[in-house]
C-alpha positions in Angstrom: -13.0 24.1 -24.4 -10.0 25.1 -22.4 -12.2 26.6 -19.8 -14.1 23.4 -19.4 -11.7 21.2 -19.0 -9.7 23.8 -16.4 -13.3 23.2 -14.5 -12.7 19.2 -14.3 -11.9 18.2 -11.3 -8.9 15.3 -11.1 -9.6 12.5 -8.3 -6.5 13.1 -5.6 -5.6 9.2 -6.1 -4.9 10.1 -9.4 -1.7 12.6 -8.3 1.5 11.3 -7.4 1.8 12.9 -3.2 5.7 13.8 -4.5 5.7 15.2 -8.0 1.7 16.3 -7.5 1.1 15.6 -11.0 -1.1 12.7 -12.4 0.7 9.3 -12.0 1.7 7.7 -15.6 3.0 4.1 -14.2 1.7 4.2 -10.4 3.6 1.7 -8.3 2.3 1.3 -4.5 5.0 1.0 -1.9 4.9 -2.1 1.1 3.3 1.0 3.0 0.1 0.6 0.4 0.7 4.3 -0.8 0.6 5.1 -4.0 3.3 7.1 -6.2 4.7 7.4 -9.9 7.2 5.3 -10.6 9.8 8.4 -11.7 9.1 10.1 -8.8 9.2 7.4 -6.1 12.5 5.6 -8.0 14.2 9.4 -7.0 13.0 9.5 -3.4 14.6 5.8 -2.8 18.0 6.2 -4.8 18.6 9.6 -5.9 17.9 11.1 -2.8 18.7 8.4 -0.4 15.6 7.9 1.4 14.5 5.1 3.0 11.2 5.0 4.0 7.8 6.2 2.7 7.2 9.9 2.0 3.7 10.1 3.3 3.8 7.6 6.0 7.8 8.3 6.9 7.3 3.9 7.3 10.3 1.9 6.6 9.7 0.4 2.8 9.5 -3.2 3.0 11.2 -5.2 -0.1 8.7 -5.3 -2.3 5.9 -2.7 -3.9 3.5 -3.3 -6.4 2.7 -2.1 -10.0 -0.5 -1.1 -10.6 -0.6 -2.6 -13.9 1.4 -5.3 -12.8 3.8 -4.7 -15.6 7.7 -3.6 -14.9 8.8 -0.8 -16.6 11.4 -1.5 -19.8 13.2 1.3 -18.6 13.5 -0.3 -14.5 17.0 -0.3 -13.6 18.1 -4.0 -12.1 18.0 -2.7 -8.8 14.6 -1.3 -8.7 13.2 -4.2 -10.8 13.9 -6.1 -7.5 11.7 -4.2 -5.4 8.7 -5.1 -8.1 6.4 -7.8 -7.6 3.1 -8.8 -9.1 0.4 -6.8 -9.5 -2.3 -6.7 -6.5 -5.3 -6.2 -8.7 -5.8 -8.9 -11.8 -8.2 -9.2 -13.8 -10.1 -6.7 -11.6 -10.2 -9.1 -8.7 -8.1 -7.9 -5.5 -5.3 -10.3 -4.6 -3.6 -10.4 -1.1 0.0 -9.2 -1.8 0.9 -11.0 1.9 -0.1 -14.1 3.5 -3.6 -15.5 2.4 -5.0 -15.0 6.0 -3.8 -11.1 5.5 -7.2 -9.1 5.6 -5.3 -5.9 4.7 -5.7 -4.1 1.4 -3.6 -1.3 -0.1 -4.1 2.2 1.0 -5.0 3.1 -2.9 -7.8 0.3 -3.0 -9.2 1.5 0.4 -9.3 5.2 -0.8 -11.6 4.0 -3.7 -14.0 1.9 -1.5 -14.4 5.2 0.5 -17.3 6.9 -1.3 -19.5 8.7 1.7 -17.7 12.2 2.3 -18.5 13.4 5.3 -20.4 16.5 5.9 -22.3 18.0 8.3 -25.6 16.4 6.8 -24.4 12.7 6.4 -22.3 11.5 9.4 -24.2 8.5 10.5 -23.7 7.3 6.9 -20.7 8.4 7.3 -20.1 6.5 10.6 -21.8 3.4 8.8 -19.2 3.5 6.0 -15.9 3.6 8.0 -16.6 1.5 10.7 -16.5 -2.0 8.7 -13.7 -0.3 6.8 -11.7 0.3 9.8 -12.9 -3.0 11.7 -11.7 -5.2 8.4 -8.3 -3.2 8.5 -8.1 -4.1 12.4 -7.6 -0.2 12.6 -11.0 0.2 14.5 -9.5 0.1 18.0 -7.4 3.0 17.0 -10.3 5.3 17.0 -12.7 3.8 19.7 -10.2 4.2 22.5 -9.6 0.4 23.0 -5.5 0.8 21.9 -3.4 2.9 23.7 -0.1 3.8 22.7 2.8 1.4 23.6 5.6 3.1 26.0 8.4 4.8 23.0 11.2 3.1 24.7 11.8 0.0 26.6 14.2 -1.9 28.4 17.0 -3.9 26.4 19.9 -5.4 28.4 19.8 -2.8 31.3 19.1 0.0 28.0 16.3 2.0 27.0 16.1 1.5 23.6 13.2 2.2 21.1 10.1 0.3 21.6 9.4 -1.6 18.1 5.5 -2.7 19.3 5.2 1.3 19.8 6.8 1.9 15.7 4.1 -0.8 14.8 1.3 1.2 16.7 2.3 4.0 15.4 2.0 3.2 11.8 -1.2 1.8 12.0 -2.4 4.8 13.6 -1.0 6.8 10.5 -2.6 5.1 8.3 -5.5 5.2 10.2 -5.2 9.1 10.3 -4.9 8.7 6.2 -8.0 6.8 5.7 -9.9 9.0 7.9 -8.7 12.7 6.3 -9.3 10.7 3.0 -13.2 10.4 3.9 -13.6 14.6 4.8 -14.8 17.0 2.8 -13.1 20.2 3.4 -15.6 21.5 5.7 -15.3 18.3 7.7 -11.2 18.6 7.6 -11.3 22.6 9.1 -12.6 20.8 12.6 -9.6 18.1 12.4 -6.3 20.6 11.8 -3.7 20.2 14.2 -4.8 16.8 15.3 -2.4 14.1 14.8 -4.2 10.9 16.1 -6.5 8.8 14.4 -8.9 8.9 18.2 -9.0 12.9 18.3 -9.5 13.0 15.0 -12.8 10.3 15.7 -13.4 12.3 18.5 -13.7 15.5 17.1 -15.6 14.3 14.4 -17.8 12.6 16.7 -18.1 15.8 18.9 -18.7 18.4 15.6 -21.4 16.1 13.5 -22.6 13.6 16.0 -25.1 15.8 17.9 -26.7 17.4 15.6 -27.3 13.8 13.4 -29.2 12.9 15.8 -31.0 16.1 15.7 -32.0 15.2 12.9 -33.4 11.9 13.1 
């Protein structure tokens, strides 16, 4: 028995990114990444953080329970940083404005189901592109978004660019959704890459050919 459950492999949205163990109260961050309440509650207070571990985001004011139940044991001052749950009754509820077309990282990662291989890549491909177009992440990989300038002009000063912060973080998250959809042969052709277009592109340039190949 011990052997076969050591065989069992657990789903990586099951594991907390800090602690690496599996979540017992999951709790996703403004970001839309998903932690265990213990560990996350450390990050923010104990150590003094304030922005998201995975994304290095600044955490908006509220995250979400996945149960949508607050823990007994929340202290007052995380208990403000708790809102409602995003999924009900197994329905998905927008945790922004009703005209907000964004999910949560941890709902996208489940709706992700194709990994891609060196034998699937136009399903692949068929998968994340209304993924990525609903997220309004698809100009990130199709080359239609360029990178604001890092800096720009305040008052006679160069001071960071905040539209550039913004681009960045949706091209992080792009990055995520994308390395969540690789197997591990697909991920060996994407290390060292850091943007969600190389990434596309060398995706594109490993798998695309030889689909067609195939067809």
């Amino acid at each position: 028995m011990a052997d076969l459950d050591s065989d069992i492999e657990i789903p990586c949205f099951f594991i907390c990114p800090i602690s690496l163990n599996i979540m017992k109260d999951p709790v996703t961050l403004s970001t839309g990444i998903t932690y265990d309440h213990d560990s996350i509650e450390k990050w923010l207070f104990s150590q003094k953080n304030d922005v998201c571990p995975i994304t290095l985001m600044p955490i908006g004011v509220v995250f979400h329970s996945l149960h949508g139940i607050k823990s007994p044991s929340t202290p007052p001052f995380l208990s403000l940083l708790i809102t409602d749950s995003s999924i009900v009754s197994g329905d998905l509820t927008m945790a922004g404005s009703s005209n907000d077309s964004t999910l949560p990282m941890h709902t996208l990662i489940h709706l992700i189901t194709i990994r891609l291989s060196s034998s699937n890549y136009l399903l692949w491909v068929n998968q994340m592109v209304p993924l990525l177009n609903y997220q309004h992440l698809l100009a990130h990989v199709d080359g239609s978004s360029e990178a604001p300038p890092t800096h720009h002009t305040v008052d006679a000063k160069q001071v960071e660019n905040p539209a550039f912060e913004e681009w960045q973080a949706a091209d992080q998250r792009t990055v995520l959704l994308l390395q969540a959809s690789l197997t591990e042969e697909a991920f060996s052709e994407i290390v060292g890459l850091s943007s969600a277009r190389a990434i596309w592109t060398a995706l594109e340039s490993a798998y695309g050919n030889f689909s067609m190949e195939r067809v």
